[in-house]
N, CA, C and O of each residue as an XYZ file, in Angstrom:
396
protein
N     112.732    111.257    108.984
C     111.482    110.762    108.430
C     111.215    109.365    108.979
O     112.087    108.507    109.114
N     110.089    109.239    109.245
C     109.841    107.831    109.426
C     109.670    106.710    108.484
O     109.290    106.882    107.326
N     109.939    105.621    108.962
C     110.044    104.582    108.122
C     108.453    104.237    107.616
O     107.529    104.259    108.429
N     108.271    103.961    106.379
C     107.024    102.848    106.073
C     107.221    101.856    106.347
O     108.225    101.181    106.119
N     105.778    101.455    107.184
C     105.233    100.030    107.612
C     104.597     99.673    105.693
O     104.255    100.365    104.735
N     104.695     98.667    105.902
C     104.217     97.976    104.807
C     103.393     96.693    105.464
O     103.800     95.672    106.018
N     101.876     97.250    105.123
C     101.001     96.432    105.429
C     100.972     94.907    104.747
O     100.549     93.867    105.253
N     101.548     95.117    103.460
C     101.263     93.570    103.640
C     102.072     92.664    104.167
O     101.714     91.534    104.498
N     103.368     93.184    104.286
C     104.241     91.911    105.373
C     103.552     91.823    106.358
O     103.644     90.683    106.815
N     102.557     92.779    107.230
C     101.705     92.402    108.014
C     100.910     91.106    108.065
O     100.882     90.245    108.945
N     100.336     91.174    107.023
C      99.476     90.255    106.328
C     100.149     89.127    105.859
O      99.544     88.068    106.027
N     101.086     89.078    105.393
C     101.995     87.655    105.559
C     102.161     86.970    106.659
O     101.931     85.802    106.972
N     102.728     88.150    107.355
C     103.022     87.294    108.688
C     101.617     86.498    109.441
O     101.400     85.295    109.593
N     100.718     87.806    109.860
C      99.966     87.604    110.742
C      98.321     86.707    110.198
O      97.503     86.452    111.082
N      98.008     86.307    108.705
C      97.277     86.393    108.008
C      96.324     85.063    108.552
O      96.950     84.080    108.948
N      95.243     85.032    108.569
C      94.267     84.327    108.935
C      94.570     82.993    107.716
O      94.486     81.794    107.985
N      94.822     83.397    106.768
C      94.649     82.156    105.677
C      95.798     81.075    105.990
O      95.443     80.164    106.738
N      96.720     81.054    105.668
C      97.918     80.529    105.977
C      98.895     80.697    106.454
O      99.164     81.897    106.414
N      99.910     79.921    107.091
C     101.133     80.229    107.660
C     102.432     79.284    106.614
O     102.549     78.089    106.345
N     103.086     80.275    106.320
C     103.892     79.998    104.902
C     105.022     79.297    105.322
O     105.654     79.537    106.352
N     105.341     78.153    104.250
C     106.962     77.827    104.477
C     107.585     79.094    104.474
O     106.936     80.080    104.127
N     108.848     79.193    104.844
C     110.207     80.354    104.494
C     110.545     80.157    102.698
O     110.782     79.125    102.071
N     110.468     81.330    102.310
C     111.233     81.237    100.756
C     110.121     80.467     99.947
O     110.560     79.731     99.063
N     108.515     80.523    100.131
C     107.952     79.506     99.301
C     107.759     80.177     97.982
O     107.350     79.515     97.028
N     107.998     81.315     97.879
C     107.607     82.281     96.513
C     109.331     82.047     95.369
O     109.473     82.403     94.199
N     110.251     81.426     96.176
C     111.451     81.629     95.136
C     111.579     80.684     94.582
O     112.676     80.684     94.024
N     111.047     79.835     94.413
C     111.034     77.848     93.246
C     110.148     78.196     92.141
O     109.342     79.046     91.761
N     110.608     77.305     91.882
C     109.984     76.773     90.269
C     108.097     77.006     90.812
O     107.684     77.271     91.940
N     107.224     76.767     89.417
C     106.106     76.827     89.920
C     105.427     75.440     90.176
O     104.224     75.459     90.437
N     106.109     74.183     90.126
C     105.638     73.061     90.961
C     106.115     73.197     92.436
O     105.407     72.964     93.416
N     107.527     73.641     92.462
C     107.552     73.697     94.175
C     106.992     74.711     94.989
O     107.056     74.670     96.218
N     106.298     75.867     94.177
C     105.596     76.748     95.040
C     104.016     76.165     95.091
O     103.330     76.485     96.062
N     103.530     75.438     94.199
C     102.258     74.830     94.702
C     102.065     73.825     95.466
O     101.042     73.407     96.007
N     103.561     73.321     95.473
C     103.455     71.667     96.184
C     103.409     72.707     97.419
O     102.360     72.440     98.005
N     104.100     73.838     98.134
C     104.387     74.349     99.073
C     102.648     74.997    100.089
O     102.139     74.777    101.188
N     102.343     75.797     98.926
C     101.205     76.252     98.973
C     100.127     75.612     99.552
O      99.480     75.938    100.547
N      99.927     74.008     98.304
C      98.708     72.518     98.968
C      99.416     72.720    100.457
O      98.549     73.243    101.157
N     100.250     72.587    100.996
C     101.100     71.628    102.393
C     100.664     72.609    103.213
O      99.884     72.270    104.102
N     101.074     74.082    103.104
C     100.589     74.992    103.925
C      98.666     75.125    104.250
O      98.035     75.100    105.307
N      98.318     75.236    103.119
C      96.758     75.212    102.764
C      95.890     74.361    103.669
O      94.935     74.714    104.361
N      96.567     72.865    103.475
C      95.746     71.476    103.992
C      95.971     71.509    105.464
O      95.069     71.219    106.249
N      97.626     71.993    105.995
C      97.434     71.921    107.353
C      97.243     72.925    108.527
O      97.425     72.948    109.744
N      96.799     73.712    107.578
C      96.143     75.477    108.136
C      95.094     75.069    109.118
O      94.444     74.091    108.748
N      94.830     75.475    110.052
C      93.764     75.182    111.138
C      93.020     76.630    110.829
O      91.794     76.635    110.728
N      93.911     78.079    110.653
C      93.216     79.073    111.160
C      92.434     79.810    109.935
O      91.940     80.901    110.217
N      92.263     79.311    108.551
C      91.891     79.559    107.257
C      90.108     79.297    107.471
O      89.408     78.369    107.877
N      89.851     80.815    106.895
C      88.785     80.480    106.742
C      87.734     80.016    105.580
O      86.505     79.959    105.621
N      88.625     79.715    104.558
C      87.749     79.175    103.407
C      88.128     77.632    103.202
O      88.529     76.926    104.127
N      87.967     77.212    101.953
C      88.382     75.856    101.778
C      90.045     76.215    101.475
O      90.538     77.329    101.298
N      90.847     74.638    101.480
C      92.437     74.881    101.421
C      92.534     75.452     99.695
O      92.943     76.612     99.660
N      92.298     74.979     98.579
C      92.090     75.427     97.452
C      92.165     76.994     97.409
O      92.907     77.608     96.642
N      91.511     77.439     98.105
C      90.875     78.787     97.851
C      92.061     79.359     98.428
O      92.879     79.950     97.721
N      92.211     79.214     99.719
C      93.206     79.631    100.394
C      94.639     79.995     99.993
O      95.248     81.052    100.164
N      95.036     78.805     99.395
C      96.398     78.427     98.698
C      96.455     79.685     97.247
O      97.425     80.381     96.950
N      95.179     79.654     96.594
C      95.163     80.673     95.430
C      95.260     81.954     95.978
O      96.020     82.710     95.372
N      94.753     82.352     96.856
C      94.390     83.709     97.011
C      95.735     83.911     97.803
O      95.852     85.135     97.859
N      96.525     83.492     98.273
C      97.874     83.508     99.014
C      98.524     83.679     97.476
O      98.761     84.858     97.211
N      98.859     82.722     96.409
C      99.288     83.198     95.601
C      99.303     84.063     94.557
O     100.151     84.049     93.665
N      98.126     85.037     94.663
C      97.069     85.787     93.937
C      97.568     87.085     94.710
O      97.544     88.140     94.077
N      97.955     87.094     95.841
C      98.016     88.531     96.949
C      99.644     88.737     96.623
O     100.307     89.773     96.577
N      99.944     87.648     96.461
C     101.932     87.844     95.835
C     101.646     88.152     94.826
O     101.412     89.336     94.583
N     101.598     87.570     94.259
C     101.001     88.561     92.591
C     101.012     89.842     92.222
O     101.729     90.479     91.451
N      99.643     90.255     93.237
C      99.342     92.022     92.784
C     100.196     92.312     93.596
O     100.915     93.150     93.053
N     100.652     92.042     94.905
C     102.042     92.619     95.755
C     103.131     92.769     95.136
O     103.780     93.787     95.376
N     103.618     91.822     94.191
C     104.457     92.285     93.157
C     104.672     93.469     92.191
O     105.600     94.222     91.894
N     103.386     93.283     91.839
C     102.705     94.178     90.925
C     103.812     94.266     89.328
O     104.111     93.329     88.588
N     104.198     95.678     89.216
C     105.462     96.033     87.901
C     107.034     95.448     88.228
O     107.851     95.201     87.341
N     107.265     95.289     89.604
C     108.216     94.667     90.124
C     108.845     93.125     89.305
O     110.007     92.777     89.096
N     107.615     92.484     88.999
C     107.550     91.036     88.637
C     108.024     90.809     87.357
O     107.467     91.349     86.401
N     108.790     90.223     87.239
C     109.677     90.046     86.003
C     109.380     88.947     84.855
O     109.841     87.829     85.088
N     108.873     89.070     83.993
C     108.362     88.216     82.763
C     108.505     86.632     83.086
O     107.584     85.853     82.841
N     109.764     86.211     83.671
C     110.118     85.222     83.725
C     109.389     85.069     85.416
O     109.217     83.850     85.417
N     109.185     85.260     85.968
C     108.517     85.264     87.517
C     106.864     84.775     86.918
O     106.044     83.888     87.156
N     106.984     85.796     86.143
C     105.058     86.308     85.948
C     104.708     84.742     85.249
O     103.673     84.193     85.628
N     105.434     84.162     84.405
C     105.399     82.839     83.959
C     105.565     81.794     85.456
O     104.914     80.768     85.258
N     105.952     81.783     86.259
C     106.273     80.817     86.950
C     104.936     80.633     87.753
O     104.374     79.564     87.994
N     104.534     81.931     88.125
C     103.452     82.055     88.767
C     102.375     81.928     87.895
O     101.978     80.763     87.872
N     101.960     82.425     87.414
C     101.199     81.487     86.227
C     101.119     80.035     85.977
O     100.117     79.378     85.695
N     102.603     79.557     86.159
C     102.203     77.921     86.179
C     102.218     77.390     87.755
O     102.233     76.197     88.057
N     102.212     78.314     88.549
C     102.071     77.775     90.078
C     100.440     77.626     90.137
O      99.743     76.800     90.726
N     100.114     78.682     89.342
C      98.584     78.275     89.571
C      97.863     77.224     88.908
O      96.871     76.598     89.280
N      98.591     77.142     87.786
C      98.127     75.832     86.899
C      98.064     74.738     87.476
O      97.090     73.985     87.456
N      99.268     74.528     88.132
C      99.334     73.333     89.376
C      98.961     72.754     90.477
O      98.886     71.611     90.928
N      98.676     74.175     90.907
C      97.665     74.385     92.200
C      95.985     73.875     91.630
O      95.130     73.155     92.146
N      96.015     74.287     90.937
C      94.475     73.884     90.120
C      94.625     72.335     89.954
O      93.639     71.673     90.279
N      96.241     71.358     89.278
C      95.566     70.567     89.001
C      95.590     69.380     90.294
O      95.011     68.295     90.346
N      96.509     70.057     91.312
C      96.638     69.145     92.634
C      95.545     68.963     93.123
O      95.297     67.854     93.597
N      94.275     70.316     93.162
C      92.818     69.896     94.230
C      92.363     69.459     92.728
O      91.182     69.804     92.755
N      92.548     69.003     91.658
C      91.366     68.427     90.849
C      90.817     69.805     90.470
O      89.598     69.639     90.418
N      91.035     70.803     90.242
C      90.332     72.182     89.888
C      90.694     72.277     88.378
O      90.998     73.438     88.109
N      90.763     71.461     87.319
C      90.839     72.072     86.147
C      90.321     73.131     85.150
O      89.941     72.371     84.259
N      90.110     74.096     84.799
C      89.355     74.928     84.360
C      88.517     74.120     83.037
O      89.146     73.292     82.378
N      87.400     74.354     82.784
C      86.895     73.352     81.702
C      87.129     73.934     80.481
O      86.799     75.104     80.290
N      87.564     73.385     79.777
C      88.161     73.521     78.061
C      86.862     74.185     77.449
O      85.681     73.962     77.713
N      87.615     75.344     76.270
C      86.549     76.461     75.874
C      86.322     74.922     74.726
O      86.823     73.799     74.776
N      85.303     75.585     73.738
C      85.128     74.810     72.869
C      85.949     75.599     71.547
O      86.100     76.820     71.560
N      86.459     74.727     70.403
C      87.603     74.828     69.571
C      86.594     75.799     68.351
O      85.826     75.153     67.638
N      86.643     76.884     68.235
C      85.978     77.463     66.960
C      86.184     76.640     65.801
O      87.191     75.952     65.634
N      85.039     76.734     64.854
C      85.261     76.303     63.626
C      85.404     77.545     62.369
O      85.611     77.219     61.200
């Protein structure tokens, strides 16, 4: 039988958005955003803004994960994005507090 290609290591490797440190998905979720901004900002071949870029790189690990992703992961990444948000100044704006 033949082997599966798995398109998205394709897409890792070869991907228009960024070109990744090695191992940037296995840290804490400050060192995967600090990783993410560094890759993002000095991307030449990205075609959106670095922000965007950096999310949707960590957004494509995500669903690539998918059921794989382990409670304690799914938290990290979750706060990789929190971070990533608050490094470009992207805070999400606060709902208002029901009364």
């Amino acid at each position: 039988m033949a082997t599966k290609r798995r398109w998205s290591a394709r897409v890792n490797a070869t991907s228009d958005a960024l070109d990744l440190e090695p191992s940037v998905f296995k840290g804490g979720s400050k060192q995967i955003a600090r990783s993410l901004k560094r890759s993002a900002d000095r991307s030449r071949r990205r075609k959106s803004s670095p922000f965007r870029s950096a999310m949707s790189m960590l957004t494509f690990y995500e669903n690539r994960a998918g059921k794989n992703l382990s409670a304690t992961r799914k938290k990290v990444i979750d706060g990789a994005k929190r971070e990533l948000r608050r490094l470009y100044g992207k805070e999400p704006a606060t709902k208002p507090k029901k009364r």
